[in-house]
C-alpha positions in Angstrom: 3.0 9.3 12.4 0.8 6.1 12.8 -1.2 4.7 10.4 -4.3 5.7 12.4 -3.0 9.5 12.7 -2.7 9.5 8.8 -6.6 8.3 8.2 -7.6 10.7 10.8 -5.8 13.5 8.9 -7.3 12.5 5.8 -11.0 12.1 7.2 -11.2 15.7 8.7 -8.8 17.8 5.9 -10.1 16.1 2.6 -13.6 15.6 4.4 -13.2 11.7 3.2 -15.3 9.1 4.7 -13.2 7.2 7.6 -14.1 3.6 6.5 -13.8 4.5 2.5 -10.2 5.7 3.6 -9.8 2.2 5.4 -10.9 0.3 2.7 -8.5 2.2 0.5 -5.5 0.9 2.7 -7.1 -2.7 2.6 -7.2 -3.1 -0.7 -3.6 -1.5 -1.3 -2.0 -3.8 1.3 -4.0 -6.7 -0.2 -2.7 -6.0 -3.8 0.9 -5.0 -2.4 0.7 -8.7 -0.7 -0.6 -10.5 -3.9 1.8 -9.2 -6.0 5.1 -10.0 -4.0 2.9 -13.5 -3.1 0.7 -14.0 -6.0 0.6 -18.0 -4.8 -0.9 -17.3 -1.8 -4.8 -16.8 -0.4 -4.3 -13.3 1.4 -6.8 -11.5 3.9 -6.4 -8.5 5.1 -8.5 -6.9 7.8 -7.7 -3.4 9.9 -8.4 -3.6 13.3 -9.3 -0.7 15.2 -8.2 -1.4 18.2 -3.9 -1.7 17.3 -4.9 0.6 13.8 -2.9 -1.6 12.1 -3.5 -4.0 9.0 -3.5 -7.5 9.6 -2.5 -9.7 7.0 -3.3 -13.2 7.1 -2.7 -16.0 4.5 -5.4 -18.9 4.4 -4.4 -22.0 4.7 -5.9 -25.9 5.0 -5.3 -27.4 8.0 -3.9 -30.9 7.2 -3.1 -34.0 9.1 0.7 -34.1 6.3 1.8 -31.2 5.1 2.2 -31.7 1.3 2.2 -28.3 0.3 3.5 -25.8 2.7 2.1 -22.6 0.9 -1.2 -23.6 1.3 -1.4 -25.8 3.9 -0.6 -26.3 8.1 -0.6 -29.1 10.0 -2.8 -29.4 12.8 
């Protein structure tokens, strides 16, 4: 079952608001993230269109990479 089937599920049986359900999985995968990469500058945004999270971590852009966790070159 995809992750958009489960919050479906959850919106109509428990009467739950769709986005508060959303949010829910945010935050989880956001806190799930920051624990196993607590160094890191995580976003995490769920896009409706795959119904998947998408996890990003922010990084500087940098002409030398001197720090690889928080920064690309570009």
């Amino acid at each position: 079952m995809k992750l958009t089937e489960v919050i479906e599920v959850l919106v109509e049986e428990r009467g739950l608001d769709r986005q508060m359900v959303i949010n829910a999985v945010v935050d989880g995968v956001r806190m799930a993230y920051s624990k196993k990469f607590p160094d890191l500058d995580i976003t995490v945004r769920f896009n409706k269109r795959t119904g998947e999270p998408q996890v990003c971590a922010v990084k500087t852009v940098v002409a030398t990479v001197q720090d690889e966790g928080e920064q690309v070159a570009g």
